[in-house]
Structures are given as C-alpha cells and as structure tokens.
N, C-alpha and C positions, 0 to 999 in steps of 0.2 A: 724749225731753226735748230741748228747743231748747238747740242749740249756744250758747253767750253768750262774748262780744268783750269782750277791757278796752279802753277807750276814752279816750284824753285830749285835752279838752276846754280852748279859748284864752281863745273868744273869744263869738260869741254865742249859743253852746250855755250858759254859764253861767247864763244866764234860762230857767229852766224853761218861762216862759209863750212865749216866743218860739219854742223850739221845740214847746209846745202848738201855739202857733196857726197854727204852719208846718204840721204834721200833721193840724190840722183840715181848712183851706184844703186839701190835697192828698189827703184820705181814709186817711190814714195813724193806725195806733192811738199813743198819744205814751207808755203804760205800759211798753213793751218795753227804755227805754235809763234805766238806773237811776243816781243818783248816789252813790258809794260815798265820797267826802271828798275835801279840798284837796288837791291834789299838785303835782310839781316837774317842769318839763323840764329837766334840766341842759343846761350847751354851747350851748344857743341863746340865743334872742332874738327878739320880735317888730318886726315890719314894716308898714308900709303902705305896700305897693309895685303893687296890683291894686286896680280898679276892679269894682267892684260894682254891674252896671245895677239888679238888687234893692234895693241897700241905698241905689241912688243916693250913691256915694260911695266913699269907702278902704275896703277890707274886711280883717281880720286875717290874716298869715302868722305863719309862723315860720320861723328861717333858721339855720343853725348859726353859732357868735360864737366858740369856744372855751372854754376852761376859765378860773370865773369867773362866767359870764354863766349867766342861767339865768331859765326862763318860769313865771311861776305860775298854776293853772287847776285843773283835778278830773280824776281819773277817776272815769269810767263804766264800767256793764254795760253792753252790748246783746244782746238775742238776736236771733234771723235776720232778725225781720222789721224791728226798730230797724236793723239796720247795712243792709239793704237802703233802709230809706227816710234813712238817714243819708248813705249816698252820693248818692243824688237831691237831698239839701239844701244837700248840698256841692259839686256838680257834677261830681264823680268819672266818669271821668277829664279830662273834657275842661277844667275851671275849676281843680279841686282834685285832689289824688291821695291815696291811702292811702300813709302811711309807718310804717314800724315806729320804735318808739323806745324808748327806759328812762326811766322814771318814777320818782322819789322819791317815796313816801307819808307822810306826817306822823308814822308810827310806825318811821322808820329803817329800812324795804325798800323794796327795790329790785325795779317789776316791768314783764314787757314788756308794750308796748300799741301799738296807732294811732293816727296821729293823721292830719290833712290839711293840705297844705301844695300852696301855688299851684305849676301846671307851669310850667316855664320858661318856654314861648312867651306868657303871662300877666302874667308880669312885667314891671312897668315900668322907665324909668329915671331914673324921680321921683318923689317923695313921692306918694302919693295919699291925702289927707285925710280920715278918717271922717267923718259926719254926727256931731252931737251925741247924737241919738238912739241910731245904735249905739252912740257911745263909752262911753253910760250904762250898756247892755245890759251890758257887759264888767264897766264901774268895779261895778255893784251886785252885779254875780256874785264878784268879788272882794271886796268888803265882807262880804258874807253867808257867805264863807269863811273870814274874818278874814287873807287874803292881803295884801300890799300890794299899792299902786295906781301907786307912783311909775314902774314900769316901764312899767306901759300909756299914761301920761301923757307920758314920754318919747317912745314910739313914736307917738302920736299926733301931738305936737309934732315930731316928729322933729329931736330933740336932738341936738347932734353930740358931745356925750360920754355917751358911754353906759359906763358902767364898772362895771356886773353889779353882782350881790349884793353888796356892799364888806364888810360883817358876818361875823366869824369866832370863832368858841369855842373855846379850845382848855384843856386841861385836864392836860398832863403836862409832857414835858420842852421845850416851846416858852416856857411861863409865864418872866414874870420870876426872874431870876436861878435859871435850871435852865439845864439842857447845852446845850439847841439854841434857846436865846433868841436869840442871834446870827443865826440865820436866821431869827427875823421881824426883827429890829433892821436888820436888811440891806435894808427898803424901810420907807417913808415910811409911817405907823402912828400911830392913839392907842389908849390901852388907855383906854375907857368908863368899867371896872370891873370888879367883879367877878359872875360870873354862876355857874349853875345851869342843868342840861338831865333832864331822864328820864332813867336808867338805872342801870346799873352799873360801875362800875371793877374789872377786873384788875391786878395785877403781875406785868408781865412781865419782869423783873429791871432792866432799868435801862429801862424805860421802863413806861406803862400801855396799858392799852386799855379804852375805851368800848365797853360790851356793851348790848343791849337788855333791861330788865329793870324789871318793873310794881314803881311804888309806892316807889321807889327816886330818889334825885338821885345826878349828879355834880357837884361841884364844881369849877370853872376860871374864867377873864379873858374876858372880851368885848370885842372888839376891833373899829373900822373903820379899813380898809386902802384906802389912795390905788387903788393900782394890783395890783388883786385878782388878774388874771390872769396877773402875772408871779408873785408870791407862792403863788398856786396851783400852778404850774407848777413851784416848786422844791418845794414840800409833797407833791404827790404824788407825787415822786424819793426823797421821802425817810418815807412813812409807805409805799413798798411799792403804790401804786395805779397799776393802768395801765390804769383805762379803763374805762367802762361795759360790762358785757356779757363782756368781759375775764375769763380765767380764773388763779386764782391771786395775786389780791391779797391782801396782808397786811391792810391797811384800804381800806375805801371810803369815795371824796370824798360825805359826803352835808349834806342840809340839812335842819335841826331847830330847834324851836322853845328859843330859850331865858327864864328866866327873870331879869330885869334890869329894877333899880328896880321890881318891884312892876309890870311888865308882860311882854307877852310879844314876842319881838324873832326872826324867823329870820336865820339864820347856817350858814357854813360850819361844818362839824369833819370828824371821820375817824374812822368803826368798824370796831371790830376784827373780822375775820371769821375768826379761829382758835378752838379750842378750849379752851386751856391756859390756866396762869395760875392764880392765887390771888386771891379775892376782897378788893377792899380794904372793910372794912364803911362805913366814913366815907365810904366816896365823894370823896374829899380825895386825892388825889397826895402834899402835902404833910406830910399827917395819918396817914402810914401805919401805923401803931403796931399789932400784929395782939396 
C-alpha cells in the first residue's frame, strides 16, 4: 500500500484544476493528492516576498508571525507519487522547501503535516505582487472552503497592519462578570454578542472546559480584540497552553467555527485536553444546574 503525506495547502494548490493541469502539462497522474477539508496554520502569516518566473509574478509564502496570527487553506493526502510530483511543482529544494508544521482541522484536532515555504536565498526585500489571476486561484479556494479571504487580501495588498485572527469565543470564567473577566477587560475589546460552537462543556470546579463532542452546542460571548496577540499571549499563561506540538497542556490555543447572528464566524477559544470533569448538559457555564 502506498505510503500517503498529510499536506497543507496556502495558496495555488486550493484550485484543484490548476493543479490538474500542472499534472497534465508534466505527465503527472493529479488523483494521488486528495483534499480532506479547511484547515488552520497557527503562528504564521502569508507573504509575497518571492518572484514567480511561472506565475509571472508574487507567488505565496508563509512566514511565522506569533501567536494570534494564523493561515487558512486545506489539508491534503498524498501518496508517493502526489508528494513526488508535489515537490517538482513546488520547486523543492531549490525555489521552496518541505516544512513540518501543526495544522488545526475544522473539528477541533490538531494534526502534523507539510507544508512549502520559500528558501531563504529566495526571498526578497520587497513586496512582490501576485498577478490577478493567481490571486483569484487562492480567493476561490478559500470561498469554496467557506475560509475567509481578508487575510489573502491583506497579504496581497501588503497591508501594514496585519493583526491576525482578531475573533475570540470564550465560554467560562473569562465571560462577563465571572472571575477572570479582568483579563480580557485588561486590552481594548468589543463583546459582538452572544455565540454558540460544537461541542461539550465540563465542570472542572471553578472553572469549565470545552470538550469535543457531535450534536451537542456550547454556549459563550463572541468577542473582536484590538490587539489579539498580546491578549493571546496572557490567555495561554493562563488556560495552561504552551505551544503547538508541546506536551502537557491543559487546554489548546485552537480555532473553531462559531455560531453568531444566524452565521458562521471563526474565532479563537481553548480545549480542554484532560479527562475529568462532570458534564454540564446545558452546555451554558452559567446554566449549571445538574
């Protein structure tokens, strides 16, 4: 059985047709690299910092930004002979290189995968602008994923504020007037409303945890934050999270889709990775009544 690759995809891998007809044009079979759904690169950020004589134009990076910031795209399968003609398309090693990285999936796991990211001697030290054409490649792979697009738009425009995901869920004692409200109150914040995500709630005596669990809501606030990567940065000191890949967190920093006004919005929140705890059926922090 052919060994198969999880793969995460930026940029013009999201048009299936494009990479058909890259495989045509090269004798390459295009069934071997399979798309498995939306997913997340935490920590970075894209760029157009590399010149693409193919695309005539900026071609997509990706670059680590910190916590906060974060890339949206797919993972892929591939099997042997998809990641062999995946590095040809990519230019690996000499244009692009293979990198290991953690992947958020739509359903709240977290898994490892590759991805390609320009070698340093590649890189420019100036914006390099996509063609229209490619930028479309990207925007409809993202639509067709129901991802947002504001990020590729930024990086295309090459925006000088770039301030990540801003969108945060939170569902226990962060919420208005609970214990650790003070620490969102502590940066510059509006509360939307009130939202809804998949899953389940625990009580873990004075506080909860969000567990993964079908057919089920939690209830909590939906919130957009100024300045996400400092607020990030005290949240995961204090829900116990140290890092992708990291062993021994209490919660992981992830991103999920929530439910708000009758649409769908992704956002930060923090799942609980223990075992313990007493279910709360309401799914409500507030509501805990057993």
């Amino acid at each position: 059985m052919s060994e198969k690759t999880l793969y995460f995809g930026y940029g013009s891998n999201l048009d299936h047709d494009d990479w058909s007809d890259w495989c045509e044009k090269k004798g390459h079979d295009p069934s071997g690299l399979v798309e498995l759904g939306p997913a997340w690169l935490p920590d970075f950020k894209m760029k157009f910092h590399y010149y693409s004589g193919n695309r005539e134009g900026g071609a997509a990076d990706v670059v680590y930004a910190g916590p906060g910031h974060a890339v949206p795209g797919a993972l892929f399968e591939m099997d042997e002979k998809a990641h062999k003609a995946m590095d040809r398309k990519e230019g690996h090693p000499k244009y692009y290189e293979r990198r290991d990285v953690n992947v958020i999936l739509a359903d709240g796991s977290i898994v490892k995968a590759l991805t390609y990211t320009v070698v340093d001697e590649k890189i420019l030290a100036y914006h390099e602008p996509p063609t229209e054409e490619y930028a479309n490649l990207i925007f409809r792979g993202l639509q067709r994923l129901g991802l947002p697009t504001h990020f590729l738009e930024a990086a295309v425009n090459d925006y000088p504020e770039d301030d990540g995901l801003t969108e945060l869920f939170v569902y226990g004692t962060l919420m208005q007037d609970e214990s650790r409200n003070v620490v969102l109150n502590s940066h510059p914040h509006q509360l939307l409303g009130s939202g809804s995500v998949a899953g389940g709630l625990v009580d873990l005596g004075d506080f909860p945890g969000l567990i993964s669990k079908e057919y089920s809501l939690v209830h909590g606030e939906f919130y957009t934050v100024d300045d996400i990567s400092r607020l990030i940065c005290d949240l995961d000191r204090i829900e116990g999270f140290y890092g992708y890949g990291q062993q021994n967190s209490l919660f992981t920093r992830m991103i999920i889709e929530v439910e708000f006004q009758g649409s769908s919005q992704w956002a930060w929140t923090y799942i609980y990775n223990g075992e313990e705890g007493v279910e709360i059926p309401s799914g409500d922090w507030r509501n805990r009544n057993y």
